[in-house]
Each structure stands twice: as structure tokens, then as C-alpha cells.
C-alpha positions as CSV (number, residue, x, y, z in Angstrom):
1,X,0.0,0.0,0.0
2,X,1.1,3.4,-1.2
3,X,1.7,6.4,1.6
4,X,-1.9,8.3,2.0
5,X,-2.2,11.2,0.3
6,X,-5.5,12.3,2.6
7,X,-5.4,11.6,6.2
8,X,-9.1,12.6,7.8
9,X,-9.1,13.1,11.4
10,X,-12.4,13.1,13.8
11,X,-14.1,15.8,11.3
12,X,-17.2,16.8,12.4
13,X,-19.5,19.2,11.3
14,X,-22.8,20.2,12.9
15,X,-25.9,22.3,11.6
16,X,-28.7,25.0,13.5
17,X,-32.1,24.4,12.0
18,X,-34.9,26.2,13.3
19,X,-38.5,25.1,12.3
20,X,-40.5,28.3,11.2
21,X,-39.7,31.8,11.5
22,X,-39.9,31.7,15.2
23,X,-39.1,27.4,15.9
24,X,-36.2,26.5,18.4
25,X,-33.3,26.1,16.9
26,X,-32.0,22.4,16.7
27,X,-28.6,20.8,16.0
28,X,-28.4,18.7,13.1
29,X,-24.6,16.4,13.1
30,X,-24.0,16.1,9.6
31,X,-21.0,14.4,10.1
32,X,-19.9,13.0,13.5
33,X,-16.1,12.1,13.7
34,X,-15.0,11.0,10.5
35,X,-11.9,9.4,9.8
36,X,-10.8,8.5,6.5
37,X,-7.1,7.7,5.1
38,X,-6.7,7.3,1.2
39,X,-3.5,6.2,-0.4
40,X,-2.0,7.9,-3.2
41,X,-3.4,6.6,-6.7
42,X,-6.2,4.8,-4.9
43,X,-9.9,5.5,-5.0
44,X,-11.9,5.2,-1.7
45,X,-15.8,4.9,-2.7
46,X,-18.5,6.8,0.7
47,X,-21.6,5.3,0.3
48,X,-24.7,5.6,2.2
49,X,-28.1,7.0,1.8
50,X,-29.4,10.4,1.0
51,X,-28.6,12.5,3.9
52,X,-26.2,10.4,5.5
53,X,-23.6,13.1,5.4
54,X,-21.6,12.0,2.6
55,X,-21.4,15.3,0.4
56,X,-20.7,17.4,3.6
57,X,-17.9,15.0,4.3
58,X,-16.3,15.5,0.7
59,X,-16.7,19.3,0.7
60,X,-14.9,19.7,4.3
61,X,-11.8,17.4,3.0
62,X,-11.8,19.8,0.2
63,X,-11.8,22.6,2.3
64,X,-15.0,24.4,0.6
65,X,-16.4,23.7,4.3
66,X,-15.1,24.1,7.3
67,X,-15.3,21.4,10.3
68,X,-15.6,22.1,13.8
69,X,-12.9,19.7,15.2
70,X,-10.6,17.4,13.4
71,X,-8.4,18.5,11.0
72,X,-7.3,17.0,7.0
73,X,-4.7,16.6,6.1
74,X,-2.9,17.0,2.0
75,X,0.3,15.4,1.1
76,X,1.5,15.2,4.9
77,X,0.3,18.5,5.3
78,X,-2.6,20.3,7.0
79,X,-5.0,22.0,5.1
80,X,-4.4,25.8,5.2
81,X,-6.9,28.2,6.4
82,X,-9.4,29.0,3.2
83,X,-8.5,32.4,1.1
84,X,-4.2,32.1,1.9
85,X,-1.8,31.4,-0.8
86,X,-1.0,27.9,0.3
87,X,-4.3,27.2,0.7
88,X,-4.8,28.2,-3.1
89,X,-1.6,26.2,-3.9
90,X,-3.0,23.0,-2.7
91,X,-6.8,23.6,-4.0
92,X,-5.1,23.9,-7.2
93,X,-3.8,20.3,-6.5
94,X,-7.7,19.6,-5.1
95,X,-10.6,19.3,-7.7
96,X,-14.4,18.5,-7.3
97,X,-16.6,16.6,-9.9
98,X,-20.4,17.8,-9.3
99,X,-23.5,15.4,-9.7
100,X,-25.6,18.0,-12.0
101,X,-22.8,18.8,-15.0
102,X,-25.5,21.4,-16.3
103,X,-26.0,22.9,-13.0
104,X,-22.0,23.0,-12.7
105,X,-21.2,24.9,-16.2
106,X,-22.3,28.5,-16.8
107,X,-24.6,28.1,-19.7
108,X,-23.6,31.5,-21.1
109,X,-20.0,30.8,-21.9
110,X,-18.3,28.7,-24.6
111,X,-17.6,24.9,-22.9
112,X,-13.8,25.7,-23.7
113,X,-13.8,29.2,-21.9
114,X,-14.7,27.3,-18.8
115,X,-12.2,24.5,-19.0
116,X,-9.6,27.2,-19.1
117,X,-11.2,29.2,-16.3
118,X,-9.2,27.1,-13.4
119,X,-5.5,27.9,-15.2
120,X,-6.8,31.6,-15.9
121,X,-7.6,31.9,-11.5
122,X,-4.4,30.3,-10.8
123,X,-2.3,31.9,-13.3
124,X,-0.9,28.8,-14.9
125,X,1.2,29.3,-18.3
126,X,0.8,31.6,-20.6
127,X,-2.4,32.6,-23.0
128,X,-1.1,30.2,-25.5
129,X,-0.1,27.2,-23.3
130,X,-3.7,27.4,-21.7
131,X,-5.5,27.0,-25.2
132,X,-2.7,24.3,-25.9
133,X,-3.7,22.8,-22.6
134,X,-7.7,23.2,-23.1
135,X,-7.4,21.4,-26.4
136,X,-5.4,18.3,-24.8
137,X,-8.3,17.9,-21.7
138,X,-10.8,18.2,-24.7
139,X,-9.1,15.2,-26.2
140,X,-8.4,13.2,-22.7
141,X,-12.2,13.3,-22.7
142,X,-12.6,12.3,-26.3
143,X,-14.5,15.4,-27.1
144,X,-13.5,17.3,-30.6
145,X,-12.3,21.2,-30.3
146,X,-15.3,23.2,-30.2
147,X,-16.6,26.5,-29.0
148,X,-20.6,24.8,-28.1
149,X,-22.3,26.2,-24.9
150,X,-23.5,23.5,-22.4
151,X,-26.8,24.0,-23.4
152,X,-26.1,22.0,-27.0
153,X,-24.4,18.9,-25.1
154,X,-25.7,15.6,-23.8
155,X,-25.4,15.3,-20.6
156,X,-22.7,12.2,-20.9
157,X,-21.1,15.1,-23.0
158,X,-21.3,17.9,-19.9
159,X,-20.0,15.5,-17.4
160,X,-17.3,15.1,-19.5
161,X,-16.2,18.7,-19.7
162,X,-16.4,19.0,-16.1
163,X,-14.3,16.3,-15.8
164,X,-11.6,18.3,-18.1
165,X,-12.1,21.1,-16.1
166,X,-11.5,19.7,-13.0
167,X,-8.2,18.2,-14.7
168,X,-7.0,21.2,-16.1
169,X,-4.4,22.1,-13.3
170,X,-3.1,18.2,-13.3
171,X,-4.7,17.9,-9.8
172,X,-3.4,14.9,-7.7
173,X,-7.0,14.7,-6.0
174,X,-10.5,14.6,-7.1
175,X,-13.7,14.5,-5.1
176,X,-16.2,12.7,-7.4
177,X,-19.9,13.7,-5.9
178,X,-22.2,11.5,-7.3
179,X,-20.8,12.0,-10.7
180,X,-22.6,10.1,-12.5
181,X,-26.3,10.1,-11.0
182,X,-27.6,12.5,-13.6
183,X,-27.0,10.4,-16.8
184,X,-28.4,7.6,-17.8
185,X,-27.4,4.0,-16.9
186,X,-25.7,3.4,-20.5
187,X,-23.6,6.9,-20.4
188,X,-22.9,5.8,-16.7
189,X,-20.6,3.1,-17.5
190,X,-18.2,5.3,-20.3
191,X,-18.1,8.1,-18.1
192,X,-16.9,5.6,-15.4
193,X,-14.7,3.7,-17.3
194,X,-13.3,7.5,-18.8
195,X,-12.5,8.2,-14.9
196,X,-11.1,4.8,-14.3
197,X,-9.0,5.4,-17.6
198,X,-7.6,8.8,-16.6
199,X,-6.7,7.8,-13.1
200,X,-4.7,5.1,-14.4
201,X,-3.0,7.3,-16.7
202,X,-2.3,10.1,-14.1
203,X,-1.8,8.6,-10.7
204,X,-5.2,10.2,-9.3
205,X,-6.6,9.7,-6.3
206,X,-10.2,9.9,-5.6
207,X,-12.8,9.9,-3.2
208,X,-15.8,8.6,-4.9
209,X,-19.0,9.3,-3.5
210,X,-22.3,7.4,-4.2
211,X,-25.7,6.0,-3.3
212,X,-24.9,3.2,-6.4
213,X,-23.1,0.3,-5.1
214,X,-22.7,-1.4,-8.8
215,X,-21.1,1.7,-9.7
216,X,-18.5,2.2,-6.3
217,X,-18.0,-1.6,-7.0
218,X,-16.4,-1.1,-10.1
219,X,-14.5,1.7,-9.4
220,X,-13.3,1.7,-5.8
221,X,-10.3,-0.1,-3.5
222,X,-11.6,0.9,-0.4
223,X,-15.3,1.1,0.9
224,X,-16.5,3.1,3.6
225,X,-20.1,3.1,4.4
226,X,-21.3,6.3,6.5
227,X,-25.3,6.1,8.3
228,X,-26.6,9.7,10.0
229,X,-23.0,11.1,10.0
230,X,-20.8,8.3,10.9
231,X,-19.0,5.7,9.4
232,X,-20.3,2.3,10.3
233,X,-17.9,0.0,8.5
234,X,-14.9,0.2,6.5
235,X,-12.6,-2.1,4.4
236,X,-11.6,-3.3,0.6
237,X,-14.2,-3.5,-1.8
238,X,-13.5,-7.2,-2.7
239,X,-13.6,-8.1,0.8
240,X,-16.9,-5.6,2.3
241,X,-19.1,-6.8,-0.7
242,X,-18.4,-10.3,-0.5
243,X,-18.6,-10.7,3.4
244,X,-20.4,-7.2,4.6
245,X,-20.7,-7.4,8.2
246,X,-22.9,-4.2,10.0
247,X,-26.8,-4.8,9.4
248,X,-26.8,-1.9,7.5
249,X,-23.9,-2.7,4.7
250,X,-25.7,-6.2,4.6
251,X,-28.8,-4.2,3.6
252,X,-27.0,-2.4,0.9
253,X,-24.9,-5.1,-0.2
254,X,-28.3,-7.4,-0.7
255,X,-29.9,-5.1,-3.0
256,X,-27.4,-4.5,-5.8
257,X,-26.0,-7.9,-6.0
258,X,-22.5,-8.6,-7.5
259,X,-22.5,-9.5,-11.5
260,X,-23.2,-12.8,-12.0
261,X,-23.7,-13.9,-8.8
262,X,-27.4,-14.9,-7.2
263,X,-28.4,-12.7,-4.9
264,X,-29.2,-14.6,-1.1
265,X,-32.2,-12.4,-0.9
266,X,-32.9,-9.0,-0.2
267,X,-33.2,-7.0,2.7
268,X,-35.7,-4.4,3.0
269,X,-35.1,-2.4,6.0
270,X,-38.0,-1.0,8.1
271,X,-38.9,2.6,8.6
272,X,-37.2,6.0,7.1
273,X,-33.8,6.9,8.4
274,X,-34.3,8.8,11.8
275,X,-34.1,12.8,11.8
276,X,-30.6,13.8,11.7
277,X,-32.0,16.6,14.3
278,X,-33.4,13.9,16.5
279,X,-30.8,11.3,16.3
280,X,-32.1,8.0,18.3
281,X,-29.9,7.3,21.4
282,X,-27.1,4.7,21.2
283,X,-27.0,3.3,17.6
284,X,-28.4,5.3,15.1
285,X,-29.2,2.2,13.0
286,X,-30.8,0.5,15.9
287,X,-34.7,1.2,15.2
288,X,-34.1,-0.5,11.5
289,X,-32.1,-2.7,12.3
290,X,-33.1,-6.2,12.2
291,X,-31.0,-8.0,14.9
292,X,-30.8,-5.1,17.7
293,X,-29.9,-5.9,21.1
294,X,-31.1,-4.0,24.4
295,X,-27.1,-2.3,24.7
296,X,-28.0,-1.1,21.1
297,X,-30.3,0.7,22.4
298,X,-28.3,2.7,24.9
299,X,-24.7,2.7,23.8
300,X,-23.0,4.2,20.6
301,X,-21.0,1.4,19.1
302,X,-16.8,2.4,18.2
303,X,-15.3,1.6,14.8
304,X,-13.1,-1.1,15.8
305,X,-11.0,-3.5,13.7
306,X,-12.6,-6.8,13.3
307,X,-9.7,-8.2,10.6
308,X,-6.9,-6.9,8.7
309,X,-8.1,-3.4,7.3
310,X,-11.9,-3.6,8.3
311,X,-13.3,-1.9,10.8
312,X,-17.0,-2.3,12.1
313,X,-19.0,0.1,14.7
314,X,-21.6,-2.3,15.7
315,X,-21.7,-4.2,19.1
316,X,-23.2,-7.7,16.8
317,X,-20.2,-7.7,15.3
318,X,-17.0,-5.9,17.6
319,X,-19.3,-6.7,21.0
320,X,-20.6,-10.0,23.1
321,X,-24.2,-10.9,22.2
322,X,-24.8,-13.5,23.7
323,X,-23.9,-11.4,27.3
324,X,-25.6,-8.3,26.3
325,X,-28.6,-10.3,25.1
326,X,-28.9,-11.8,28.7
């Protein structure tokens, strides 16, 4: 295993949301002491459900959000204050894939003004090395010169030239938030195999967030699964789909079986996930899950190694059951 390139410490990040003009004012933990280490030229795939805190999570390692405790760290570094030079420096080395490519491109300007917009803000070679440079991304991509606006693209096409606009200052990192949501399931796979192509070719390291197993499946080393703000289990992909151990990642895991391979049956978990302003007492999983115990109930579970690289927060799994069940 390579050295990590991003080292995420106990980030947490927590929310006022008042209910009405004149509600009380309630704390929503979007993310609840994240930790997160991703080796250089690897791709770590977050996966949970909507609201789980997964897009927080990627835009406070990017530094486009700050955290309330923890800290990130870049390269062995930690992530300068937002608006310095070195914090510029190492954005520059930092890029962000959106999940709506139209939403992400200014629909007034030329697709090729906007891939050179990044070297333009950080000053990077000179006018005729930027066009040089836009007409190589355009190529990466497999998209021919032109001056179209967004609005004349597919999306497949769009997602593409955000992709060569996040690459256009040869970033080392990309933060890939549910990129590929918004197409359809046939563009999915070639923009996913583009991004699997131009890692390879570039040494990237990513942090690939989803709701689409198949899709983190195909593309990711490591798999961390995050419920209501934390992360619940974490490990290689090969190993967390074949043999997922939380209830939860079972419950994932069961409904987008593995390619060829005949699923054991479904799991079709009870209830909505919980309020993230009224998160339950111990586990947050516990009122879904399946096989709760009474000390779920009443004790938040730690992410504790079970074997090699994996690491499990659930007292089923890292606990005694048969004691706390007595």
C-alpha cells in the first residue's frame, strides 16, 4: 500500500435548523467524527443514503467547508486556512466533480472558456499554453475542439467537460460527488470507465461518493459506508461486498448484488432513516435494524478493527451478544 495522500481526522461538522420563523433552533450532526485515510493513486468509494452526510464530508476534506474539530490533512500537510496562498496552492492540486454537469457549467460561456477558467484563476502558463492545454483535456475526454455552450451537449457530454475542467491544473486529488447520478445508466458506465482510464494514466486519487453500489463496485479499492453522520464499517471493496458485516452494509450489499452472482435475498429495512435533528440514542441504525440488542439501544457502538483493514461500529459484530442479550 502506497503512503496516504489524505489523512481525515475526527471531522465533524454540525448544523442549526430552526423550524419556522420563530421554531427553536436544533442541531443537526451532519458528520460526526470522520476518519478517512486514502493512499495515493487509490480510490476510496463513501456510500450511504441520501442525507447520511456523505457530500458534507467531501466538501470539508476539500476545504470548501469548514469542520468544527478534526483536521485534514494534504500530502503530509494540514489544510491551510481558506483564502491564503497555500491554501490556493494546494486547492489547485484539489478538484471537485459535481452530480448535476449542467447545473456545474455556466450556460452562457463557450464549454472551452470554462475549461480554461481554473488555469486563468491560478495563473498557470501563458495565453497560448492554456489553449494548448484546453485542447489536450478536450481530447483526454474524447471530445473534438469546439466553442458549443452547455446547453447544446448531452449530458454524458457535460459531465465530461467538467471532468476536463476539474483536470485542467493536473490535480493529484479529485472529489467525485455522485458523478454520475444524472446520466443515464448506458452513459454511466463510459463516463466511469473515462474516470477509471484517466486515473490510471495520471496517478489520481479519488474519493468517490455514491448511493450506487454497482457503480462504487467497479470503481473503488476501499469502501466506507457512512449512516446519520458516521462511518459504520470500512474495508476493501473485494472483501466488504463479499462478506459485509454491520446490518446496514448487509442491507446495501443485498440489493445490488454482485454481477453474476445470485443474490441470497434482499433486505428491505423497516422505517425511514431517523431525523438527523433527532438522532435516536445509542446506535443510530438500531430502530431499522433487524437484529438489535437491548445495549444497542443505549450505547453508541466504536469503529473497531474486526480483521486486517476492516473496521466495524456495531456491538453484533465488535461486542458479546450473547452477554448483552442476557
Amino acid at each position: 500500500m502506497s503512503a496516504p495522500l489524505v489523512e481525515v481526522s475526527a471531522i465533524s461538522r454540525t448544523y442549526s435548523m430552526r423550524s419556522g420563523m420563530f421554531g427553536r433552533a436544533t442541531a443537526v450532526h451532519a458528520v460526526d467524527a470522520v476518519s478517512l485515510t486514502i493512499a495515493r493513486g487509490q480510490t476510496l468509494g463513501l456510500v450511504g443514503e441520501s442525507g447520511s452526510g456523505k457530500s458534507t464530508t467531501g466538501r470539508i476534506v476539500l476545504g470548501l467547508e469548514p469542520s468544527d474539530s478534526g483536521e485534514v490533512r494534504f500530502g503530509g500537510k494540514p489544510m491551510a486556512a481558506p483564502g491564503t496562498a497555500v491554501w490556493r496552492a494546494q486547492r489547485a492540486r484539489m478538484q471537485m466533480i459535481f452530480q448535476d454537469p449542467l447545473g456545474a457549467l455556466d450556460r452562457r460561456l463557450p464549454v472551452a472558456t470554462q475549461i480554461r477558467e481554473p488555469l486563468d484563476i491560478h495563473g498557470l502558463g501563458t495565453p497560448a499554453m492554456r489553449e494548448e492545454r484546453v485542447r489536450e483535456l478536450l481530447r483526454a475526454v474524447e471530445l473534438t475542439p469546439a466553442q458549443r455552450y452547455p446547453g447544446a451537449l448531452s449530458g454524458g457530454q457535460r459531465q465530461r467537460i467538467v471532468l476536463a475542467r476539474a483536470l485542467a491544473t493536473k490535480p493529484d486529488f479529485l472529489v467525485c460527488d455522485e458523478p454520475v447520478s444524472a446520466l443515464d445508466v448506458s452513459i454511466q458506465a463510459q463516463v466511469v470507465n473515462l474516470l477509471a482510464d484517466l486515473q490510471a494514466q495520471l496517478s489520481l486519487t479519488l474519493l468517490f461518493i455514491s448511493h450506487d453500489l454497482r457503480v462504487v463496485r467497479q470503481i473503488s479499492n476501499v469502501v466506507a459506508v457512512m449512516y446519520l453522520g458516521r462511518i459504520v464499517e470500512i474495508g476493501s471493496a473485494d472483501d466488504l461486498f463479499a462478506r459485509p458485516e454491520h446490518p446496514y452494509t448487509e442491507a446495501l450489499v443485498s440489493a445490488s448484488p454482485a454481477p453474476g452472482r445470485r443474490s441470497a435475498g434482499r433486505i428491505v429495512l423497516s422505517g425511514d432513516p431517523p431525523n438527523p435533528a433527532a438522532r435516536p440514542q445509542g446506535c443510530a441504525f438500531h430502530p431499522r435494524c433487524p437484529r438489535a440488542i437491548a445495549r444497542c439501544a443505549s450505547e453508541v457502538p466504536t469503529l473497531a478493527a474486526i480483521s486486517g483493514d476492516r473496521r466495524v461500529a456495531c456491538h453484533l459484530v465488535t461486542g458479546t451478544p450473547a452477554r448483552d442479550a442476557a
